[in-house]
C-alpha positions as CSV (number, residue, x, y, z in Angstrom):
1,X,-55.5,-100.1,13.9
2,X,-53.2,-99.0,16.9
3,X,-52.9,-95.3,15.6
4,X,-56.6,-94.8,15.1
5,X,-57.3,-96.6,18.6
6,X,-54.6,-94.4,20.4
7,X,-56.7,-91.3,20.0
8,X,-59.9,-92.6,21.6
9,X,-58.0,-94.3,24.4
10,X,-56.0,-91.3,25.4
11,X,-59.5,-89.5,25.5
12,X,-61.1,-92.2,27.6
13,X,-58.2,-91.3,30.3
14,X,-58.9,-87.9,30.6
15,X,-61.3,-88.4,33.8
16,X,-64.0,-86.6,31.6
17,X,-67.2,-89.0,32.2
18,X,-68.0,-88.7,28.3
19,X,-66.5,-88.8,25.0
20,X,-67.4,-86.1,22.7
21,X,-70.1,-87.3,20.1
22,X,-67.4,-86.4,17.4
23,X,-64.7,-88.5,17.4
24,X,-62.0,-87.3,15.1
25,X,-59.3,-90.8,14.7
26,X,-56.7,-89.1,12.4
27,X,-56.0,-89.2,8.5
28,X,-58.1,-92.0,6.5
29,X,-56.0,-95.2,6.7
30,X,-55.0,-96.1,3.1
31,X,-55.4,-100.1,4.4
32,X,-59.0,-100.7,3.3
33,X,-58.9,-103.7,6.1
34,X,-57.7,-101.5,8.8
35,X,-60.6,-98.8,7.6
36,X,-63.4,-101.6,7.5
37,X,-62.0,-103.0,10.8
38,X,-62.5,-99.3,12.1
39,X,-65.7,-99.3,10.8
40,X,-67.1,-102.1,12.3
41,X,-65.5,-100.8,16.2
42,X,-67.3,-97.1,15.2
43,X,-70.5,-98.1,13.0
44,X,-71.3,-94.3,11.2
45,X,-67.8,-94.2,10.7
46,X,-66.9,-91.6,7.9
47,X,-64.5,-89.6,6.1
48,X,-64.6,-85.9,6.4
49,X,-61.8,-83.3,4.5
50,X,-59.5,-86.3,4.3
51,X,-59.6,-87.4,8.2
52,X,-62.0,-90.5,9.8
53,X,-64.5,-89.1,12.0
54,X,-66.2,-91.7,14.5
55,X,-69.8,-90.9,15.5
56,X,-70.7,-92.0,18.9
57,X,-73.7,-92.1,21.2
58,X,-75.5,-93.9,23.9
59,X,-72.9,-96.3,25.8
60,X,-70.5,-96.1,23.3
61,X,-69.9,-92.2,25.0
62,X,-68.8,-93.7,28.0
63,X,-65.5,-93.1,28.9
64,X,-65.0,-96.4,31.5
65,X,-66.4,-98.6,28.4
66,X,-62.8,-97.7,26.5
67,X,-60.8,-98.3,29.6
68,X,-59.8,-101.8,29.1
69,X,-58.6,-101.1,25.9
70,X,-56.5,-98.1,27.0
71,X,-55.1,-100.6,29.5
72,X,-54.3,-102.8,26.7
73,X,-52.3,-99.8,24.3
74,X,-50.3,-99.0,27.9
75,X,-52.3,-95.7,27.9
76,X,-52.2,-94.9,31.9
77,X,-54.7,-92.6,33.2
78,X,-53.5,-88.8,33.6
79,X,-52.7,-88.2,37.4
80,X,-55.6,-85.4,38.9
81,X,-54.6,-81.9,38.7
82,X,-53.5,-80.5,41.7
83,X,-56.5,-79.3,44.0
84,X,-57.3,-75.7,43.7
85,X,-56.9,-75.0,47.5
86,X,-56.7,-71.4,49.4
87,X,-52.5,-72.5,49.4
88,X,-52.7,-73.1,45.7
89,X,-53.6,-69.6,45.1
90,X,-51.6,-68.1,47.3
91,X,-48.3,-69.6,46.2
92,X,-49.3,-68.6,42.5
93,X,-49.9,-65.1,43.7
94,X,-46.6,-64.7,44.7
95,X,-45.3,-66.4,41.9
96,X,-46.6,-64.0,39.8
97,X,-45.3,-61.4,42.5
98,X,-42.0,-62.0,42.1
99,X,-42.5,-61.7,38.4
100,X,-43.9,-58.2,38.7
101,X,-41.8,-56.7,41.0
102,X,-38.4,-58.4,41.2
103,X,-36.7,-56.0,43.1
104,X,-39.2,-56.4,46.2
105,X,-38.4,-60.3,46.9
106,X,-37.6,-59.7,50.6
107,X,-41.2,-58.6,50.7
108,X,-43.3,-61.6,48.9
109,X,-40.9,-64.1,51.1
110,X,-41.9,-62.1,54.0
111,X,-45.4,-63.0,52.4
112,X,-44.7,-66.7,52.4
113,X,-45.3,-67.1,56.1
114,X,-48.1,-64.7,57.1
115,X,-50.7,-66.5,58.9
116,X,-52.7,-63.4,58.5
117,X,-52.4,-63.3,54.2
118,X,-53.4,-67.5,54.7
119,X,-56.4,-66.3,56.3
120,X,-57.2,-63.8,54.0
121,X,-57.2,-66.3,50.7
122,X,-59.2,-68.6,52.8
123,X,-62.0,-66.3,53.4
124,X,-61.7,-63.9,50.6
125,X,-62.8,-65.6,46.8
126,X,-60.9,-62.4,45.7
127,X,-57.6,-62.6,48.1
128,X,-55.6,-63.1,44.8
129,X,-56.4,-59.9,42.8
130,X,-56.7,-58.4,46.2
131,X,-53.0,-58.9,47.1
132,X,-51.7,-57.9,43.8
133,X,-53.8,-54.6,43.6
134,X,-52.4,-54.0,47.1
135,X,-48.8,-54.6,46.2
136,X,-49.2,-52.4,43.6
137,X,-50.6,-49.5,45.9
138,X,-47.3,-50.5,48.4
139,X,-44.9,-49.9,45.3
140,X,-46.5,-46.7,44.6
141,X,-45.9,-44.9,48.4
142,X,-42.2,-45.2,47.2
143,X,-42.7,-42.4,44.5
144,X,-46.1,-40.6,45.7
145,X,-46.0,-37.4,47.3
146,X,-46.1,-37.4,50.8
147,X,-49.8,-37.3,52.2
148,X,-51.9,-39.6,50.1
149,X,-55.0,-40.6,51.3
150,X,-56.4,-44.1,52.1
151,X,-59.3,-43.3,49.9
152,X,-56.9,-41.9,46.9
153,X,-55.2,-45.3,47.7
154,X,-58.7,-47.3,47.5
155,X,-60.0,-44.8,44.3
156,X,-56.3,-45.6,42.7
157,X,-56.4,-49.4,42.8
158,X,-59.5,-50.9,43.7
159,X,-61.3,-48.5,42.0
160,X,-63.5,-47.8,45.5
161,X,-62.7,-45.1,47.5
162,X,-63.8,-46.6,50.3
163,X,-61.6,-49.8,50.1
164,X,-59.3,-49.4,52.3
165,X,-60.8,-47.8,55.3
166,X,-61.6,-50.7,57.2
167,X,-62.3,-54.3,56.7
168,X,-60.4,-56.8,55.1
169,X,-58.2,-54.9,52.6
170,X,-57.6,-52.4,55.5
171,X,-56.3,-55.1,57.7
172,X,-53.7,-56.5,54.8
173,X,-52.9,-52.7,54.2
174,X,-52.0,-52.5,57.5
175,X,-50.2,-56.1,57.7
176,X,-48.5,-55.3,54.5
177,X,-46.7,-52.0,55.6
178,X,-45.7,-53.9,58.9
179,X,-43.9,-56.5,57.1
180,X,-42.8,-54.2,54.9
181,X,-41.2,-51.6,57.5
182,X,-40.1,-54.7,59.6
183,X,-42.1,-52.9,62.5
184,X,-44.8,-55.4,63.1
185,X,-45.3,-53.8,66.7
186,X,-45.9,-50.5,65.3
187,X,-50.1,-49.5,66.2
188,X,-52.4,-48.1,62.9
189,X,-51.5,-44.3,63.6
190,X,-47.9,-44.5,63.9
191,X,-47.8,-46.9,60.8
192,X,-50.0,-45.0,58.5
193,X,-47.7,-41.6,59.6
194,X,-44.1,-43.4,59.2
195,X,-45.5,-45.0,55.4
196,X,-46.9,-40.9,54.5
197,X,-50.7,-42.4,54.4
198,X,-53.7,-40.0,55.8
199,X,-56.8,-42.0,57.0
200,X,-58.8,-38.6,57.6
201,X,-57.2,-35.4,55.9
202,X,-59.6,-33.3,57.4
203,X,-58.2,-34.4,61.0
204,X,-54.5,-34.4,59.9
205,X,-52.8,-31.1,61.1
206,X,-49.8,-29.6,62.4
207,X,-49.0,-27.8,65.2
208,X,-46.3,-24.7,65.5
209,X,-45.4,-21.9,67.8
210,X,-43.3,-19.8,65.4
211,X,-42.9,-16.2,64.2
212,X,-43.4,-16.9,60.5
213,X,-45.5,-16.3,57.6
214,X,-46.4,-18.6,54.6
215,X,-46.9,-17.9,50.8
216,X,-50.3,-20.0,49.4
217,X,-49.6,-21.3,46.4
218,X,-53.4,-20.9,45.4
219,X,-53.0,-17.2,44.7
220,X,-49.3,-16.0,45.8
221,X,-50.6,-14.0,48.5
222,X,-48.1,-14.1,52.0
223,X,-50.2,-15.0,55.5
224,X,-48.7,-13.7,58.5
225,X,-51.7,-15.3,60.8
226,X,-48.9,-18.0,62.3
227,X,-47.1,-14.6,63.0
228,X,-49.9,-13.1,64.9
229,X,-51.1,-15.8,66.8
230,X,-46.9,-16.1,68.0
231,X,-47.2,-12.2,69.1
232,X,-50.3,-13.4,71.1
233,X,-48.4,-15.9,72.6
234,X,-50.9,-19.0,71.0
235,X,-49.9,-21.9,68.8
236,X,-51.2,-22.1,65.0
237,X,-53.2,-25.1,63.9
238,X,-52.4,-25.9,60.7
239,X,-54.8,-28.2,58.4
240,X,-53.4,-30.9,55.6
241,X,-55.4,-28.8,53.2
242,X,-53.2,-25.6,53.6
243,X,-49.8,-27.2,54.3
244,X,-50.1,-28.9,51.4
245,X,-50.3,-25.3,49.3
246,X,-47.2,-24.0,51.1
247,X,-44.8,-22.8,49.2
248,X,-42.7,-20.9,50.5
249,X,-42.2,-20.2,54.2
250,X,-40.6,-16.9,56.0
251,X,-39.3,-15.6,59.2
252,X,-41.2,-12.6,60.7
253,X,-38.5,-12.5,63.4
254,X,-35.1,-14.4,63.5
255,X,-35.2,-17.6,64.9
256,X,-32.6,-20.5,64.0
257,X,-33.9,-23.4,66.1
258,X,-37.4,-24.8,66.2
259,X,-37.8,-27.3,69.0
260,X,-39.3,-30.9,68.0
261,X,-41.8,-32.0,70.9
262,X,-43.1,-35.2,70.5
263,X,-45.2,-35.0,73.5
264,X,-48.2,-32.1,74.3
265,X,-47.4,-31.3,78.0
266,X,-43.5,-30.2,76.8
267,X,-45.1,-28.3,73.9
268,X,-47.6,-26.8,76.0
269,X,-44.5,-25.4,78.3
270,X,-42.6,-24.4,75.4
271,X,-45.7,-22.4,74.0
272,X,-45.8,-20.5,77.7
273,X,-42.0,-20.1,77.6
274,X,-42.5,-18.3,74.2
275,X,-40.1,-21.2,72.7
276,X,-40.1,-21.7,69.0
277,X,-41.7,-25.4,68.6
278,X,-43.8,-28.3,66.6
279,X,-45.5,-30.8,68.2
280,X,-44.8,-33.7,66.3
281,X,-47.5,-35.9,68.2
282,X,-45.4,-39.1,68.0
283,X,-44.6,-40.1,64.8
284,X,-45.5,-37.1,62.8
285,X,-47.7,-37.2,59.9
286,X,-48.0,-35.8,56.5
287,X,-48.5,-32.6,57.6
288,X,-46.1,-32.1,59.8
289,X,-43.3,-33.8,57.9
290,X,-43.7,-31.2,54.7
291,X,-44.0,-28.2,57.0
292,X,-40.8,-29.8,58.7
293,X,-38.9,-29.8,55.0
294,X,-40.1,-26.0,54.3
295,X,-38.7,-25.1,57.6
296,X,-35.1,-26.8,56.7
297,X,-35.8,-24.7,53.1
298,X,-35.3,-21.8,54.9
299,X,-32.1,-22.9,57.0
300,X,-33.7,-23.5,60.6
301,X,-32.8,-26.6,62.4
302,X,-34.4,-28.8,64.8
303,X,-33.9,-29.7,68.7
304,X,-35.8,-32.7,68.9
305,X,-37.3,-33.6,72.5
306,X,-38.9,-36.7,73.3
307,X,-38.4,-39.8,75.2
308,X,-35.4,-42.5,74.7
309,X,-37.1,-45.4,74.4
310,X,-37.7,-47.1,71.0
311,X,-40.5,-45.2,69.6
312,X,-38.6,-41.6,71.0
313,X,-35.5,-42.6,68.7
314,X,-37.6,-43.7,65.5
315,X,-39.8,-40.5,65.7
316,X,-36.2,-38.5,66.2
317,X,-34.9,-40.3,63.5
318,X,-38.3,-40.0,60.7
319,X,-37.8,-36.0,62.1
320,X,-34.4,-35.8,61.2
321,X,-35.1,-37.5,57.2
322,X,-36.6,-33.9,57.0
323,X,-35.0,-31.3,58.7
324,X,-31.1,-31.5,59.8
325,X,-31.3,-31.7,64.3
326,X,-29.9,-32.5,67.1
327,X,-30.9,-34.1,70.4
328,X,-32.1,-32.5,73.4
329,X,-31.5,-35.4,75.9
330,X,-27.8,-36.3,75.5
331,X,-25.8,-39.3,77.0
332,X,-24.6,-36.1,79.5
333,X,-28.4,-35.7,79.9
334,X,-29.2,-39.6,80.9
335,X,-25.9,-39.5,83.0
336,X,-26.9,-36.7,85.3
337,X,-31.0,-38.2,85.8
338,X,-29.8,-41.5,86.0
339,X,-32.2,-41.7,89.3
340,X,-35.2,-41.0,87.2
341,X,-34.4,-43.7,84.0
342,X,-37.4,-46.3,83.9
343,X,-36.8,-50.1,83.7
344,X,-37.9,-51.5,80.5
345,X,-40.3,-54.0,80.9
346,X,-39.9,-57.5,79.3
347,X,-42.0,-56.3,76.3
348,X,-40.3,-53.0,75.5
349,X,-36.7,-55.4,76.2
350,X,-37.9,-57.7,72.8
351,X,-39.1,-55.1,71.2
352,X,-35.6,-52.9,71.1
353,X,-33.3,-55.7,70.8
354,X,-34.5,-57.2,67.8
355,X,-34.8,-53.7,66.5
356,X,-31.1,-53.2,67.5
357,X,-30.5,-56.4,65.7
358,X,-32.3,-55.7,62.6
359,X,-31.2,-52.0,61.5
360,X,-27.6,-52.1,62.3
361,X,-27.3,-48.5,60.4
362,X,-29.9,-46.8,62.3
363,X,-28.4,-43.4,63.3
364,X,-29.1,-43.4,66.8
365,X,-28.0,-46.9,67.3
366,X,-25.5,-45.9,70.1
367,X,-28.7,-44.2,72.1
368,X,-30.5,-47.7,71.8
369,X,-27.7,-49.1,72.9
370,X,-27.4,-46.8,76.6
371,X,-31.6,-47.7,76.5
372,X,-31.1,-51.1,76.4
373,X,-28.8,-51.2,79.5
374,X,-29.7,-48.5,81.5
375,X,-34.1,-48.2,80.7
376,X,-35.6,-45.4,79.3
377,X,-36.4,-41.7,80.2
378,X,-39.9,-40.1,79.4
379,X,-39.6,-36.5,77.8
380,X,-42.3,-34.8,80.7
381,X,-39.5,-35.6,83.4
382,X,-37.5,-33.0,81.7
383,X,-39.3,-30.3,81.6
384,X,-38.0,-28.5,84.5
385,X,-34.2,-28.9,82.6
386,X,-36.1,-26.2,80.2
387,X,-33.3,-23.8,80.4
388,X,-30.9,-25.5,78.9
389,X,-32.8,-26.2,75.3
390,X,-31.5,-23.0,73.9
């Protein structure tokens, strides 16, 4: 009878509290004693398409009533599944990660130990399909054009425009990028600009002093307004919406070099000095980053101004991925205002040393470097050296 009595013990192990009404035993023995003895454990016993079927009900449905007799066959009871906890989930998210994208492991075990993503699966049901759809939107900035919005992000991949522009989702965006960049200092405006994101397009401008025109791609036609303003001696604003139809830009009068000010009171002294400039406005956005690549597209370079701390070098160095510069403040620079460098406070100290230590080919490395030891120099207390930008 073992074989027949195998299949309800393994059942009765199962931690279900109830045994199906059913019972199917296996094929119909060809003992007649073993199929009477059967019979008379399962009364209603019967044979159905050439297999024993044991009808149950009442007590004889409980589970614990067949125990002893597993215990007897050496059936053991099936150890619990694991628990489905808010760490369950997450570890299978980036298992399945690291199945999707396997190029991007240094990312999910970044993952692994974010207190902020444990957070998130323990008070978001959704966390799981949350992470993946945001992994998805990170992998896609690699190949999208510069100046996506967070609502194409949130319209893309949640399938909600509004997604991403604050809450929950927003703060793992955010958390995300940072552990993706390895900047997890950086604040929300200087992140969004270094990854190419726009939170508000219709706030998301750039601003030159040039003598230049620009061809619209919306009907060909050349506008010499940026031109005009520059006769009048005023800076042109221009939007995300028409940088973005650029396509072609020209010179109305020769210029070579267009100074890069990361700051507003240098720009402001370049515009009154009748200097060609950008404001970059610390780490420069969208906007200014494509205008920045026309400019190159035309063979003018940039003379980029700002300070020489940390974030001075890594906006110099996000300028120069899209027009070829050089630097205004030179080590001959920091060696003749040595009296004016500022000590860098313990914070700032952290901040560029393990950046030092973690992007060994950073191209201003050697800047860093004279930061580190000497402090830092703030672009306004050069302002008075004007003469000597070009």
């Amino acid at each position: 009878m073992k074989p027949w009595l195998l299949r309800v013990a393994k059942r009765a192990v199962t931690g279900m509290p109830l045994l199906p009404a059913v019972l199917t035993l296996g094929d119909v023995p060809a003992d007649k004693a073993v199929r009477r003895a059967l019979e008379e454990v399962f009364p209603g016993c019967r044979e159905e398409n050439g297999r024993l079927k044991a009808r149950l009900d009442g007590a004889t449905r409980e589970c614990a009533r067949w125990l002893p007799l597993a215990e007897l066959l050496g059936v053991r009871p099936r150890p619990p599944p694991p628990e489905d906890t808010p760490g369950t989930h997450f570890a299978r998210a980036l298992r399945r990660l690291k199945l999707l994208y396997p190029d991007a492991h240094a990312l999910i075990d970044a993952m692994r130990g974010s207190e902020s993503l444990m957070r998130f699966f323990k008070t978001s049901p959704s966390a799981p399909d949350g992470l993946i759809a945001l992994c998805d939107a990170l992998v896609s900035l690699r190949t999208a054009p510069a100046g996506v919005t967070l609502s194409e992000l949130g319209a893309k991949f949640f399938n909600d425009s509004k997604a991403l522009r604050q809450g929950l989702l927003r703060q793992q965006l955010e958390h995300l990028l940072r552990l993706q960049t390895g900047n997890m200092d950086d604040d929300t405006v200087a992140l969004l600009n270094t990854c190419g994101i726009i939170e508000n397009p219709y706030t998301t401008h750039a601003v030159v002093f040039a003598p230049f025109a620009y061809r619209s791609a919306e009907d060909g036609a050349w506008l010499d307004w940026p031109y005009r303003l520059w006769q009048r001696g005023e800076a042109a604003i221009l939007s995300w919406r028409t940088v973005r139809t650029i396509t072609r830009i020209r010179a109305e009068e020769p210029f070579g070099t267009l100074v890069l000010s990361e700051n507003a009171a240098p720009f402001h002294r370049l515009v009154e000095t009748r200097r060609t400039a950008l404001y970059t406005e610390g780490y420069p956005n969208a906007a200014v980053k494509t205008l920045l690549r026309l400019f190159a597209q035309t063979g003018v370079t940039g003379l980029h101004w700002g300070d020489t701390d940390l974030d001075g070098y890594r906006i110099a160095e996000q300028v120069a991925r899209e027009i070829p510069i050089r630097l205004y403040v030179t080590p001959a620079t920091l060696d003749r205002l040595r009296g004016r460098l500022l000590p860098l406070t313990g914070e700032q100290h952290r901040r560029l040393s393990t950046f030092i230590d973690a992007h060994p080919d950073f191209p201003f490395l050697d800047a860093l470097r004279h930061t580190l030891a000497n402090g830092w120099l703030e672009q306004e207390q050069t302002i008075d050296e004007l003469t000597g930008l070009y």
